[in-house]
C-alpha positions as CSV (number, residue, x, y, z in Angstrom):
1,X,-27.4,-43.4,-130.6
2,X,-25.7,-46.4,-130.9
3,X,-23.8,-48.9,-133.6
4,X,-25.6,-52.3,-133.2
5,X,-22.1,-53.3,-132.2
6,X,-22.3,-55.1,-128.5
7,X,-19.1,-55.1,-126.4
8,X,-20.3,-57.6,-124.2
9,X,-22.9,-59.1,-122.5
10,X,-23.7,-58.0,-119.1
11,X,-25.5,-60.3,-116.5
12,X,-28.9,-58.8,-114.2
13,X,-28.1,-59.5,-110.4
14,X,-31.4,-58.6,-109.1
15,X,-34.0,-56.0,-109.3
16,X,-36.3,-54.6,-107.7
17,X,-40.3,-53.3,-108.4
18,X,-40.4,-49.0,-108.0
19,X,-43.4,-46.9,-108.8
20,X,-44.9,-48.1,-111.8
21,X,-41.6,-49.7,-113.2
22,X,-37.9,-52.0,-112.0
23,X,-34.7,-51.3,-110.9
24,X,-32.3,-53.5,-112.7
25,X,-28.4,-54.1,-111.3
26,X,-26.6,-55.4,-114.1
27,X,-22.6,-56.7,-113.8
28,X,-20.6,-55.2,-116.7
29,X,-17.2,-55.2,-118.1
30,X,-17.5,-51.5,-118.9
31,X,-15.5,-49.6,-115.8
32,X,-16.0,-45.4,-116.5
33,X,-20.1,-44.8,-117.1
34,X,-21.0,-41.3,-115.6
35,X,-24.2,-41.6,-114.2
36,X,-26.8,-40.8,-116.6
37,X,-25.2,-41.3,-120.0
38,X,-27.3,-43.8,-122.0
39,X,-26.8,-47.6,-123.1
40,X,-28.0,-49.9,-125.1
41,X,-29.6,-52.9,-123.0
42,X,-30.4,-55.8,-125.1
43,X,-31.7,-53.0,-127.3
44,X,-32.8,-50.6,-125.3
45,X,-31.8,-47.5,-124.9
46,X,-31.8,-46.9,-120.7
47,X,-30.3,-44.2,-118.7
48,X,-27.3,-45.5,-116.0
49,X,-28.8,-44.2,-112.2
50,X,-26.0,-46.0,-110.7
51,X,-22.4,-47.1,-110.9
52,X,-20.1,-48.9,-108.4
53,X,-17.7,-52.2,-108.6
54,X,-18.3,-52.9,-111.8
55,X,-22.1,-52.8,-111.8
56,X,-24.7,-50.6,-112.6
57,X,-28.6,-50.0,-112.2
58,X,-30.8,-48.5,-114.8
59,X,-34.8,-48.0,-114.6
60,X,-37.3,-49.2,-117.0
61,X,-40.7,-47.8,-117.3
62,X,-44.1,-49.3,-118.2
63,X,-44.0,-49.0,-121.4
64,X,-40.4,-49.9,-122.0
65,X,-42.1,-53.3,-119.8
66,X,-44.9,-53.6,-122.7
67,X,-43.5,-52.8,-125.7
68,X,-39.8,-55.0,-124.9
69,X,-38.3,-58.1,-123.6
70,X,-37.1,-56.4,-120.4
71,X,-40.1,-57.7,-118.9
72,X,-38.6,-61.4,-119.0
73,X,-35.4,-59.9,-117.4
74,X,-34.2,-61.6,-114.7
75,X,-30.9,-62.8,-112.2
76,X,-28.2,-64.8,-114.3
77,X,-30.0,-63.2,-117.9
78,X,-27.0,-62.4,-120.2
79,X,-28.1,-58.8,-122.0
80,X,-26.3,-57.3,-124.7
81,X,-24.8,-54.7,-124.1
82,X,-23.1,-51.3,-126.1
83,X,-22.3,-47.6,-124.8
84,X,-23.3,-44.7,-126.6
85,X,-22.2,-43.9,-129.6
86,X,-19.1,-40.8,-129.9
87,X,-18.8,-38.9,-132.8
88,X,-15.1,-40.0,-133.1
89,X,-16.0,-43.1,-132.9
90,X,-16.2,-45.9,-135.9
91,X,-19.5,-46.7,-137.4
92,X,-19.4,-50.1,-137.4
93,X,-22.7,-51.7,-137.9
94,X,-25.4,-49.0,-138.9
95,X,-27.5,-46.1,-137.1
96,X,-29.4,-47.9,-133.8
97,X,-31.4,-45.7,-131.6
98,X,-32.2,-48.3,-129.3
99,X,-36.5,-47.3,-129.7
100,X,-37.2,-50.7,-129.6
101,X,-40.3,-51.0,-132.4
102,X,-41.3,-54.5,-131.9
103,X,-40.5,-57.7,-129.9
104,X,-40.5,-60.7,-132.7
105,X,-40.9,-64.6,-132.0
106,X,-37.8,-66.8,-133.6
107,X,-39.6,-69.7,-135.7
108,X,-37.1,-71.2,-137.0
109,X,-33.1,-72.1,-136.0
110,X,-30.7,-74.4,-138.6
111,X,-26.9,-74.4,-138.7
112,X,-25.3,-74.2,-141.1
113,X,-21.8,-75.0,-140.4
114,X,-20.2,-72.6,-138.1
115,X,-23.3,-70.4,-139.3
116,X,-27.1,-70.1,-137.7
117,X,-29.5,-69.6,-140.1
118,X,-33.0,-67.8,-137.4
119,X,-35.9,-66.7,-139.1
120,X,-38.4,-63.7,-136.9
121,X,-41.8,-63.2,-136.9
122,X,-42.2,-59.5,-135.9
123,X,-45.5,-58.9,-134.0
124,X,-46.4,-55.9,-135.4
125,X,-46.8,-57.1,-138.6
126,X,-46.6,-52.4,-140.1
127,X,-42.9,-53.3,-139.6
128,X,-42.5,-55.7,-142.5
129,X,-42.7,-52.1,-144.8
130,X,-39.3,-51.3,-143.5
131,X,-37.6,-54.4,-143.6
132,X,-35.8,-55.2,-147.2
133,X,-33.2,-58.1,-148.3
134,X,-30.0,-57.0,-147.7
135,X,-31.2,-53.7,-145.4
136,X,-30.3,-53.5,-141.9
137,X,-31.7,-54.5,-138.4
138,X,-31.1,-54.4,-135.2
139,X,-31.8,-58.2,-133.2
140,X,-31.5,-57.5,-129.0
141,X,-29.2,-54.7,-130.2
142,X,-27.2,-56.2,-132.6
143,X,-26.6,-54.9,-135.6
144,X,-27.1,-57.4,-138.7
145,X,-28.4,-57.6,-142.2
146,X,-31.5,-59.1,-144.0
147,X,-30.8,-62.1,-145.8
148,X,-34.7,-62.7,-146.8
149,X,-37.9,-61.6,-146.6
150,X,-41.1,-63.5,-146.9
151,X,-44.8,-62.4,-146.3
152,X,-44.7,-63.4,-143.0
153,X,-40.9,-63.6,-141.5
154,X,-37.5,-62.5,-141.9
155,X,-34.0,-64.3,-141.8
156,X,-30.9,-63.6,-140.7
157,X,-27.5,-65.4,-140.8
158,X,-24.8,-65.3,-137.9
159,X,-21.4,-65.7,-138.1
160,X,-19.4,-67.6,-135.5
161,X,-18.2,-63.7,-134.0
162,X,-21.5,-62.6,-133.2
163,X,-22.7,-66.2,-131.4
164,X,-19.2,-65.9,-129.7
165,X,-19.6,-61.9,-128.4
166,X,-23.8,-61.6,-128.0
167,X,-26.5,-63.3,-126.3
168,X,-27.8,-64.7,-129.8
169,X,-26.3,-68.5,-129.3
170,X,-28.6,-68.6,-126.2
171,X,-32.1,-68.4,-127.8
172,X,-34.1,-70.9,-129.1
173,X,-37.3,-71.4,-131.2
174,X,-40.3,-69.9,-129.3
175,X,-37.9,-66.6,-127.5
176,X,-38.9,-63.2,-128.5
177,X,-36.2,-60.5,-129.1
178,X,-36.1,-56.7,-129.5
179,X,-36.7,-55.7,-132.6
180,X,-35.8,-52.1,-134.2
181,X,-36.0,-51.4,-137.7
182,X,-33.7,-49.4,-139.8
183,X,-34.2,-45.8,-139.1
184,X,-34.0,-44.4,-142.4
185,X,-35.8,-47.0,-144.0
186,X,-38.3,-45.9,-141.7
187,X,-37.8,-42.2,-141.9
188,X,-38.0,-42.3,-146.3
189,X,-40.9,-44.6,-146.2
190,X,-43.1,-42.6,-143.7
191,X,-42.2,-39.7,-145.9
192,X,-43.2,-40.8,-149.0
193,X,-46.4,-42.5,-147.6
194,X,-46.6,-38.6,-146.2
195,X,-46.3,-37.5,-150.2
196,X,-49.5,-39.4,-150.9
197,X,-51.9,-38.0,-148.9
């Protein structure tokens, strides 16, 4: 579980094709992973294989390749990037589990002084039920809140911290990012839909 608040962003070095999947080496700031503890990747929750001079591998599977961005991943790409969650630790942003549900297209970029203004199209279009004004979502792993909701997109406003600390100032109209939805949003709507039937 993780916060939707990055630390950094890593960079990939390389990777390589496995069985039915890719090796990614990433460089990090981060210098104590144990190998297989979890973190967040742009999003994504992956498991550490490897760790040595400040850089580690992690594995993504075919589906992880389908469903996310990680599939675009390659040498010099800045990723977001957060360690797991610790009980003791501060809840900063809100509850991120880093099950990617979605990728979503950016349509739309404006400033707004030291603010961006970027409006998403998710393409699953089931995951507009669990998105609300004001609720939270998670954007390549980073943890920010609704400003609007139309029928067909969503918008979000960034302040000059998360451009300066996440791999958000980088994108442009026509990039997808990871897209996770809120999990209890999720969690009370599936129930209630459950109540129907």
């Amino acid at each position: 579980m993780f916060t939707g608040i990055v630390d950094h962003c890593g960079e990939i070095v390389s990777f390589e094709t496995i069985p039915n999947g890719y090796r990614f080496l990433i460089k990090t700031d981060f210098d104590d992973f144990v190998k297989g503890e979890s973190i967040a990747v742009d999003g994504i929750c992956l498991t550490v294989t490897d760790f040595r001079d400040s850089h580690f591998s992690c594995e993504v599977s075919p589906e992880t390749l389908k469903l996310t961005t990680a599939n675009k991943f390659k040498p010099q790409y800045k990723v977001n990037l957060e360690k797991s969650l610790k009980l003791q630790d501060r809840m900063g942003g809100h509850m991120v589990m880093g099950h990617v549900d979605t990728q979503a297209n950016i349509t739309h970029i404006e400033k707004t002084g030291d603010f961006v203004v970027m409006r998403f199209q998710p393409m699953l279009f089931d995951s507009f039920k669990f998105i609300s004004k004001k609720g939270s979502i998670s954007i390549n792993g980073v943890s920010l809140t609704v400003n609007d909701v139309a029928e067909d997109y969503f918008e979000v406003m960034l302040i000059p911290h998360t451009l300066f600390r996440t791999n958000l100032v980088d994108l442009i109209v026509g990039d997808n990012v990871n897209l996770e939805v809120d999990y209890f949003a999720r969690y009370i709507i599936n129930y209630l839909e459950s109540q129907k039937q």
